[in-house]
C-alpha positions as CSV (number, residue, x, y, z in Angstrom):
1,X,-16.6,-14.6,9.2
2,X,-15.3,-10.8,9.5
3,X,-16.3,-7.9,11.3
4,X,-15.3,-5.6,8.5
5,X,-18.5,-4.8,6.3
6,X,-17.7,-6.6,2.5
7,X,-17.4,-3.1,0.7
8,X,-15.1,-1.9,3.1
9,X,-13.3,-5.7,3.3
10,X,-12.6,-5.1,-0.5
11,X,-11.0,-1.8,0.5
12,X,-8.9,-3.1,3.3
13,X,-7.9,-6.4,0.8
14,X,-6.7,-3.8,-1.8
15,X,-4.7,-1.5,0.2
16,X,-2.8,-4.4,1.6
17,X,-1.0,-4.8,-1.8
18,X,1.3,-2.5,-3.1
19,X,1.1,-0.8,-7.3
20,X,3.1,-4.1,-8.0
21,X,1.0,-6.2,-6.4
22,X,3.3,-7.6,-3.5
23,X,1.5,-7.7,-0.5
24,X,2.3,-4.7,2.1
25,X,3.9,-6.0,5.9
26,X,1.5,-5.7,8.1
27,X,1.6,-5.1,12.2
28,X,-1.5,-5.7,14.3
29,X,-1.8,-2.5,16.3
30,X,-2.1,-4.7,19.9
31,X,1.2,-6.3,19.0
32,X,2.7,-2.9,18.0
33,X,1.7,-1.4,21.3
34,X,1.9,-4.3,23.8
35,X,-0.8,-3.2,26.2
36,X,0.1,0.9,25.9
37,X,-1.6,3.6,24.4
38,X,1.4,5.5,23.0
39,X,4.8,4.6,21.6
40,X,7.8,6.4,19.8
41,X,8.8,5.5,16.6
42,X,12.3,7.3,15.1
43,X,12.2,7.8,11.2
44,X,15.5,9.1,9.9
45,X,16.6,10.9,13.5
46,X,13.1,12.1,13.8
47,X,10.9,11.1,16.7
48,X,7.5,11.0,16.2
49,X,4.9,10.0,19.1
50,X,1.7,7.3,18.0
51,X,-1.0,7.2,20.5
52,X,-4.6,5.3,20.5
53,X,-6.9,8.3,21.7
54,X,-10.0,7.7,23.8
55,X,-12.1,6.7,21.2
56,X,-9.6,4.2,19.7
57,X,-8.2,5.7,17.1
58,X,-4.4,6.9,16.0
59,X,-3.1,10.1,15.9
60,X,0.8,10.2,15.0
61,X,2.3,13.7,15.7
62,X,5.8,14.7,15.2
């Protein structure tokens, strides 16, 4: 059984798929992190910074 309430399950099932209707990769954010609360991620010589704030949610800042 999920945690995620249905209406919002529906939600998260339909934004996994792109327009075309291919599903979309998707990274488990404790994988991504690896037990820390920020990494780095470089998009097109960029950096930008992704950190899990105190109440557990993302912020990504450039």
């Amino acid at each position: 059984m999920s945690d995620i309430p249905e209406d919002e399950g529906a939600s998260q099932a339909k934004s996994e798929r792109r327009l075309d209707g291919q599903p979309r990769p998707t990274v488990d954010s404790q994988r991504l992190f690896d037990g820390h609360r920020e990494l780095i991620i470089q998009h097109q010589g960029e950096f930008y910074r992704l950190r899990i704030t105190r109440h557990d949610k993302l912020i990504l800042t450039k």
